[in-house]
C-alpha positions in Angstrom: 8.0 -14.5 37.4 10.4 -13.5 34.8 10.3 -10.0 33.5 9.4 -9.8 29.6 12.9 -9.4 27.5 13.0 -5.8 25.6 14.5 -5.4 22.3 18.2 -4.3 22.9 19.9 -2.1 20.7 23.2 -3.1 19.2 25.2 0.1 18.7 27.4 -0.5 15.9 29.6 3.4 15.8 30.2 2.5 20.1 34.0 2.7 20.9 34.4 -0.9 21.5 32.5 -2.3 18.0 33.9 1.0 15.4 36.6 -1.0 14.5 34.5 -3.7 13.7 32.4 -1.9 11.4 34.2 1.6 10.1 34.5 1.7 6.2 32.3 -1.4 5.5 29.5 0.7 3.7 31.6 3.5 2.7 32.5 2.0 -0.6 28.6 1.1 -1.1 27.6 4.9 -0.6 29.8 6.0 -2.7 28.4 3.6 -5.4 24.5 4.8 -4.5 25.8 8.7 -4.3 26.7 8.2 -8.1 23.5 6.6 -9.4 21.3 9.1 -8.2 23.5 12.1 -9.4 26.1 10.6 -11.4 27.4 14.1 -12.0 28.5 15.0 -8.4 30.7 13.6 -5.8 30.5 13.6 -2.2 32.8 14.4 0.9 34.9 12.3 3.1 32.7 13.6 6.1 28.9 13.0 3.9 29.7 9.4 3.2 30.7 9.1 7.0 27.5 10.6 8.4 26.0 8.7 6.0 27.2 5.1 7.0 26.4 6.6 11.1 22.6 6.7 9.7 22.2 3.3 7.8 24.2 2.1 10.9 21.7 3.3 13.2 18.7 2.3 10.5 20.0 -1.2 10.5 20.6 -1.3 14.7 17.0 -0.9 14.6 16.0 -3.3 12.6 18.2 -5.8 13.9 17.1 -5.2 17.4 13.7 -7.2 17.0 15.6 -10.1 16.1 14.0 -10.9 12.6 14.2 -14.6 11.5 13.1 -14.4 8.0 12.2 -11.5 5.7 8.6 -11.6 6.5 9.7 -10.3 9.9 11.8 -7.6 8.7 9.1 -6.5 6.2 6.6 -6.7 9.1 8.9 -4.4 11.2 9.2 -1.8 8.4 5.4 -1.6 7.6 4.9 -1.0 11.0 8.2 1.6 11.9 8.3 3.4 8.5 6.2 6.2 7.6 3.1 5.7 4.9 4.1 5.9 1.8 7.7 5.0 2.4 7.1 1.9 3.6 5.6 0.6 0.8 8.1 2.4 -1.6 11.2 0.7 0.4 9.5 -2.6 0.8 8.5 -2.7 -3.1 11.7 -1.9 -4.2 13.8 -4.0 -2.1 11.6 -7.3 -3.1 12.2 -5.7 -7.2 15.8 -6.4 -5.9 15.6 -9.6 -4.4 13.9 -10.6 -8.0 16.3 -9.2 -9.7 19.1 -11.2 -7.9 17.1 -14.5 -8.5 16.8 -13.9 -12.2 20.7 -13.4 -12.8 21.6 -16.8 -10.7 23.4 -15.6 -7.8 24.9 -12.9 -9.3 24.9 -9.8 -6.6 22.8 -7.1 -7.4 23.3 -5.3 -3.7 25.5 -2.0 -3.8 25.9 -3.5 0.3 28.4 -5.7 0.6 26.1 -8.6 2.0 29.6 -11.1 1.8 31.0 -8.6 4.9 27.9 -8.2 6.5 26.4 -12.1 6.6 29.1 -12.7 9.0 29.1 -10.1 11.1 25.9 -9.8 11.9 25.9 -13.4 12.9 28.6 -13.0 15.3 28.6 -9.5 17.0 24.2 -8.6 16.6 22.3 -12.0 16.1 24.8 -14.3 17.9 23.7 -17.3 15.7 22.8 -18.5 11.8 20.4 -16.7 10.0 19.5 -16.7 6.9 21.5 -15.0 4.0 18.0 -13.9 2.2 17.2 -12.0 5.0 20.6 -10.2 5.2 20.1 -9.2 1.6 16.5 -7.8 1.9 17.7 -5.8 4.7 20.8 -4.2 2.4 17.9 -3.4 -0.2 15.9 -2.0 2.5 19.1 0.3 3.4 20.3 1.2 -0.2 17.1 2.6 -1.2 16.9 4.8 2.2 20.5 5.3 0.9 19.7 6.3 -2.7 16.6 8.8 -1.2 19.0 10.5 1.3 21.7 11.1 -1.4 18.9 12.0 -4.1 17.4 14.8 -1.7 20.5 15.8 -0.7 21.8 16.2 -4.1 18.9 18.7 -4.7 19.3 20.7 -1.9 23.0 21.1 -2.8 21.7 22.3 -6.3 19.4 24.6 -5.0 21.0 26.9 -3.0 24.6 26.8 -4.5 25.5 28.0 -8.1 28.3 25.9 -8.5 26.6 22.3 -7.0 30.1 19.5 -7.4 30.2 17.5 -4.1 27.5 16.7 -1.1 28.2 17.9 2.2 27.1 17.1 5.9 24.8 20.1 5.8 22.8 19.0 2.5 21.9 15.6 4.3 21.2 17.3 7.2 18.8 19.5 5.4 17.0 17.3 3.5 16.5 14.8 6.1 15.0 17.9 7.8 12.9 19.2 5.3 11.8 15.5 4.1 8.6 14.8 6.4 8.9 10.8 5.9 12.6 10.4 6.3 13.0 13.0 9.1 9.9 10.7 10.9 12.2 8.0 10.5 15.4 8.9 12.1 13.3 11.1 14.8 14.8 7.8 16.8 18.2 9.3 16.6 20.1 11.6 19.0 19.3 15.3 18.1 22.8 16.5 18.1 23.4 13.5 15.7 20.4 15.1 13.0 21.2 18.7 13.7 19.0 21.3 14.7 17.8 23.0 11.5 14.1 22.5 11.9 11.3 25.0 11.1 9.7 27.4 13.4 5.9 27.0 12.7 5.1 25.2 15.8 5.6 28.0 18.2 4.0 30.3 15.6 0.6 28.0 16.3 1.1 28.3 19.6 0.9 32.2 19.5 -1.9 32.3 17.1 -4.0 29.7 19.2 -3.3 32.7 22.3 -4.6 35.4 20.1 -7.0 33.7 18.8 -11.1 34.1 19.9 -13.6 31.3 20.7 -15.7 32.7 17.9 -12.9 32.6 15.6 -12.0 29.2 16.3 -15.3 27.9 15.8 -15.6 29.5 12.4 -12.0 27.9 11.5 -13.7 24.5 12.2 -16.3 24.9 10.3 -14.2 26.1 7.4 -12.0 22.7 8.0 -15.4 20.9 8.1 -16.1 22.1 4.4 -12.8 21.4 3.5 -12.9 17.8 4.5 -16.6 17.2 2.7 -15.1 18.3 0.1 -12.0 15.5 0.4 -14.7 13.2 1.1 -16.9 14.2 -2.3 -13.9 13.6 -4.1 -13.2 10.1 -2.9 -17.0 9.1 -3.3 -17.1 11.2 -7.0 -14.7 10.9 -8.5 -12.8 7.7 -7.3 -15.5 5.4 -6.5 -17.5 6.5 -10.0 -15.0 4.6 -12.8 -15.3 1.7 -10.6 -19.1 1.1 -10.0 -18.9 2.4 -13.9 -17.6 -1.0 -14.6 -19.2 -3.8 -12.7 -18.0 -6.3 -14.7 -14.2 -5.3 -14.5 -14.2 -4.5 -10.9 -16.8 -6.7 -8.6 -19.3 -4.3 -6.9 -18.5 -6.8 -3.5 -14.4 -5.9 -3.8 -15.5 -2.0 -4.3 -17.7 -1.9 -1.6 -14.7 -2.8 0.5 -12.5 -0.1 -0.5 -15.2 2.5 -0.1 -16.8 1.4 2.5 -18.4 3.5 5.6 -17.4 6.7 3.6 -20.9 7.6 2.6 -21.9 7.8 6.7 -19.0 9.6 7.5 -19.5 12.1 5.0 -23.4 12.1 6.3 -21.9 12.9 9.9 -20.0 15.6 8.8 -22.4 17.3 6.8 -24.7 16.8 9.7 -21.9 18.2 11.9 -21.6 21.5 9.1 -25.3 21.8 9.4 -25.5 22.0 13.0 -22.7 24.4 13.3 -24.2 26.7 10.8 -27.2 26.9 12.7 -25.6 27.7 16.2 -23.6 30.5 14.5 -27.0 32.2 12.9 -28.6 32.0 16.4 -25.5 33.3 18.2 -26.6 37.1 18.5 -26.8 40.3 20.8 -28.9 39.8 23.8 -29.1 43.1 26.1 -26.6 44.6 23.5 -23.7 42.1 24.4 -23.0 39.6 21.3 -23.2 36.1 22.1 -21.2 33.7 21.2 -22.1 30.1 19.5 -23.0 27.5 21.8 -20.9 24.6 19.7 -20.8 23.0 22.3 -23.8 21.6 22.5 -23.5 20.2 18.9 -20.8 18.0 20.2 -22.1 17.1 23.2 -25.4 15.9 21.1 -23.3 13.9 18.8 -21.0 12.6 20.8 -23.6 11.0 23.7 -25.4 9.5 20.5 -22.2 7.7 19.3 -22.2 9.3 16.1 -18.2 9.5 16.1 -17.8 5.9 16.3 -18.2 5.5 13.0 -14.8 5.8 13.2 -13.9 3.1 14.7 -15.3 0.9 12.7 -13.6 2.9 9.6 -10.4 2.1 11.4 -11.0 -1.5 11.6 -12.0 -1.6 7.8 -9.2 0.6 6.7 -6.7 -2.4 6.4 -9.1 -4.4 4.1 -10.0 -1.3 2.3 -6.3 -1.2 0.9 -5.8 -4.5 0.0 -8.9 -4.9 -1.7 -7.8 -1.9 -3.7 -4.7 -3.6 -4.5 -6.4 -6.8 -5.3 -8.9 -4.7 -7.9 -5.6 -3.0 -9.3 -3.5 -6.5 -9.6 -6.2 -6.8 -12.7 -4.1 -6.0 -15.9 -7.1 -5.8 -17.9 -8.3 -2.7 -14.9 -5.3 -1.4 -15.9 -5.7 -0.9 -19.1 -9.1 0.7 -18.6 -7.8 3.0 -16.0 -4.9 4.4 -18.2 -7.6 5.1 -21.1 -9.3 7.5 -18.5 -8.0 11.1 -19.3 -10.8 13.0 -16.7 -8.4 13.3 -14.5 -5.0 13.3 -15.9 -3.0 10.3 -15.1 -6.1 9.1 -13.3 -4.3 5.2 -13.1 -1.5 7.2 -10.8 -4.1 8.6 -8.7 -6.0 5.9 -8.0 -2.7 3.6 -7.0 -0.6 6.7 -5.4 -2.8 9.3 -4.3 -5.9 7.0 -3.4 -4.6 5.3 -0.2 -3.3 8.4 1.5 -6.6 9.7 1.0 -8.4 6.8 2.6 -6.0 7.8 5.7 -7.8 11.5 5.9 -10.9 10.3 7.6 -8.8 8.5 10.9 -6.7 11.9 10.7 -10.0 14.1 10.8 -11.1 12.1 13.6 -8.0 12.9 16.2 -8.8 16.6 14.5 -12.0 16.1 16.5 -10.3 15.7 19.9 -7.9 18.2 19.1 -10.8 20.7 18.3 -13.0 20.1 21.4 -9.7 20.3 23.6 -9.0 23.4 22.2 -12.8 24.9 22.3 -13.0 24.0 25.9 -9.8 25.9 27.0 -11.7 28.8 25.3 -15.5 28.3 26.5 -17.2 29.2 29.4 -20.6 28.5 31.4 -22.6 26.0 29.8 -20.8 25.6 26.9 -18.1 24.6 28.9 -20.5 21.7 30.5 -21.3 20.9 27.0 -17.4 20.4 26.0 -16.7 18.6 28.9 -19.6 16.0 28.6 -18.6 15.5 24.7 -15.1 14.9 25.6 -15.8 12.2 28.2 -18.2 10.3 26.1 -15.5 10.6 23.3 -12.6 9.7 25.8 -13.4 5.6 25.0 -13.7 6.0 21.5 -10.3 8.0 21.4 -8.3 5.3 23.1 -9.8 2.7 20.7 -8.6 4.4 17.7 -4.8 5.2 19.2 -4.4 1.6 19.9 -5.8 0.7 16.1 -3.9 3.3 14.6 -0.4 2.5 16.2 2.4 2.6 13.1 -0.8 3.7 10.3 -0.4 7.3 11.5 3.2 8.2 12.2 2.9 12.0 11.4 -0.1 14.3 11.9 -0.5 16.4 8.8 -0.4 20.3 9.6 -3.2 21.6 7.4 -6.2 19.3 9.4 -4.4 18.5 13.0 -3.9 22.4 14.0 -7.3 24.6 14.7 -6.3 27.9 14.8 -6.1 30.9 12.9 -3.5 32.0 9.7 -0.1 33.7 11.2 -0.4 37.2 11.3 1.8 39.2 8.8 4.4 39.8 11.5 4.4 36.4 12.3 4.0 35.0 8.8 7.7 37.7 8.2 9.3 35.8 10.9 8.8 32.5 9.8 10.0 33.3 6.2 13.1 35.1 7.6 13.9 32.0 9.4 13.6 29.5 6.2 15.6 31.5 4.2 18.7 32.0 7.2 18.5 28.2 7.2 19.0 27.5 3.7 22.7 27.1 3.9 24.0 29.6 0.7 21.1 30.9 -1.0 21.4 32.7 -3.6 17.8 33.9 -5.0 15.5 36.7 -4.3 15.2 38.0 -0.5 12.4 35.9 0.4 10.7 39.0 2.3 10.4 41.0 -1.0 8.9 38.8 -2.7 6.4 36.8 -0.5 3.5 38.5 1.9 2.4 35.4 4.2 3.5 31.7 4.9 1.0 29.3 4.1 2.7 25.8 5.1 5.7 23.7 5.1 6.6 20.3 3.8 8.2 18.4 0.9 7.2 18.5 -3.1 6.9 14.7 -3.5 6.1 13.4 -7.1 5.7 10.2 -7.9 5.3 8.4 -11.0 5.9 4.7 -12.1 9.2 3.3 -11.2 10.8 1.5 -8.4 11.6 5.4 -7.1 9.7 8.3 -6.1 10.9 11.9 -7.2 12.1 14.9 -5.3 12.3 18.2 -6.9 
């Protein structure tokens, strides 16, 4: 029997195909690099890292074969990280409208003429279709256009006189942008450069110093923190909704929000339990004892309780779209922008809301992450406890990997880590290090003016538009 085909990768920057392709999108980036800061210029060496990446971002894409533009949309909703995804998807079909509307007139900053051909002869070896060519150069110019804009950024940040992107700025900001970095995680390492942050290991040392009974008071703290996340979806989201039964059917609302109310019972079942076992975890024969949580787990976990999950997962899908469905309503619209309790409560509800509905499914790997971690730390019957939880949790876990392949690309630090805040020492180090890797700062000695690292990531704000924005 034939062994299944794999997707092959056509390299485009290889010796033998360079010539081929060298300098097609140089002229393109150059165009892109002045709509986003019209104000600057770029190197020689930028633009040519630059075409390397949207060379490798297109091999990729290319490598699945696509026939149309469904498949090439499918392929980035899968591959590309939540929310950008979307965003690049959204804008490049703006695009393709945009070219339709001025009768064949090219709206691509990609020279689609050069690239129709090419592709056909050296990547798909036969006809495709021209549409399809042209949603994939929208796909690239916007990754294009949020490269450049972040880069552009970074290169006014740290340099008083900010005139033309380097290598260094892209390297940065692809480094310091969670989604885009995710993305070209793919590439070689030498290729992204190695100016990546140090908290990982610092985890790793604080999960060594840190005690059992100290972990187990971080997880309940994490366990307030997500009710909390979980009282604002049901509150504050769900109530202008249910407020309006008329506007928004109570059948398509249900969808959206629907097994939140159990989960958030289970957790504050969880809370409740874990309360308890700390009050009862005392001194016996003057040695303090620590809590059995354990046994909480092990409860919970042989009732099935957790697999609530699982069928939150399998809803999670149809939660979105019927969101979008109730949002496609220009009449809801209107009624959400008239709602000033929250400011810019229409934003939240069409930005903010579906990353939150992702929480829950990241919680839940929290879970494994948190007995795993116990475990290592328990003892005696606790242990057994731990050990029986994570075996009757072992089928629900492999259930929700395989229905969360492509929804969860990234874990998010603040709920996927158990363990304690740096120490000062460790908190210095990890400042130190941001600020050597900021390539010519010029502010305040970081270490003067801050006492303890919190968390890293990217300032992302995003307001109507076809672009998010990255200050």
């Amino acid at each position: 029997m034939a062994s299944p085909a794999t997707n092959v990768v056509y390299d485009f920057i290889s010796k033998e195909n360079q010539s081929k392709w060298r300098g097609i999108l140089q002229p393109a980036i150059g165009k892109i690099q002045k709509q986003v800061h019209p104000r600057m210029d770029i190197e020689d060496d930028a633009v040519l890292y630059m075409e390397d990446l949207l060379y490798h971002l297109l091999a990729l894409i290319c490598s699945t074969k696509p026939h149309s533009i469904n498949d090439v949309a499918t392929y980035i909703t899968k591959t590309f990280v939540v929310p950008l995804n979307t965003w690049a998807i959204n804008d490049a079909q703006r695009t393709m409208e945009r070219h339709q509307l001025r009768k064949g007139k090219s709206v691509f900053n990609l020279p689609v003429d050069k690239l129709n051909p090419l592709l056909e002869k050296e990547v798909f070896k036969c006809v495709v279709e021209v549409n399809m060519v042209r949603y994939i150069a929208a796909i690239l110019d916007y990754i294009a256009a949020d490269i450049l804009k972040l880069a552009g950024n970074v290169m006014k940040n740290t340099r008083s006189v900010a005139i033309r992107i380097k290598v260094s700025d892209i390297k940065l900001s692809l480094n310091a942008d969670v989604a885009l970095h995710s993305l070209f995680k793919q590439l070689n390492a030498q290729q992204l450069g190695d100016g990546t942050l140090p908290p990982v290991e610092a985890c790793e040392e604080n999960e060594q110093a840190a005690t059992y009974d100290q972990l187990v008071r971080q997880l309940v703290s994490n366990e307030e923190k997500y009710i909390s996340h979980l009282n604002l979806i049901l509150k504050v989201y769900q109530e202008p909704f249910t407020d309006k039964p008329k506007l928004f059917p109570p059948e398509e609302v249900k969808k959206v929000f629907l097994h939140l109310p159990e989960l958030h019972a289970l957790s504050v079942q969880l809370l409740s339990s874990l309360d308890e076992c700390m009050e009862m975890a005392g001194v016996v024969d003057g040695e303090p004892q620590s809590p059995q949580a354990g046994f909480v787990f092990e409860e919970m976990a042989e009732s099935q309780e957790f697999d609530v999950y699982a069928n939150y997962a399998n809803s999670y899908s149809d939660s979105v779209n019927a969101l979008q469905k109730l949002l496609e309503n220009a009449e809801a619209k209107e009624y959400l922008k008239t709602l000033t309790e929250p400011d810019l409560f229409k934003e939240a509800i069409q930005y903010v809301l579906p990353k939150s509905l992702l929480e829950p499914l990241y919680h839940c790997f929290y879970y494994f992450e948190a007995v795993n971690m116990l475990m290592r730390k328990s003892k005696g019957e606790d242990l057994d406890a731990y050990e029986a939880a994570e075996g009757c949790m072992v089928r629900l876990k492999m259930n929700l990997e395989k229905q969360c392949t492509g929804l969860l690309p990234s874990r998010k630090e603040d709920l996927g880590v158990l363990v304690q805040k740096p120490s000062y020492k460790t908190s210095m180090k990890i400042i130190s290090s941001v600020q050597s890797k900021i390539e010519g700062w010029e502010g305040p000695d970081l270490l003067q003016c801050s006492t303890e690292f919190l968390m890293e990531g990217s300032v992302v704000i995003t307001r109507e538009g076809n672009r998010r924005r990255i200050d």
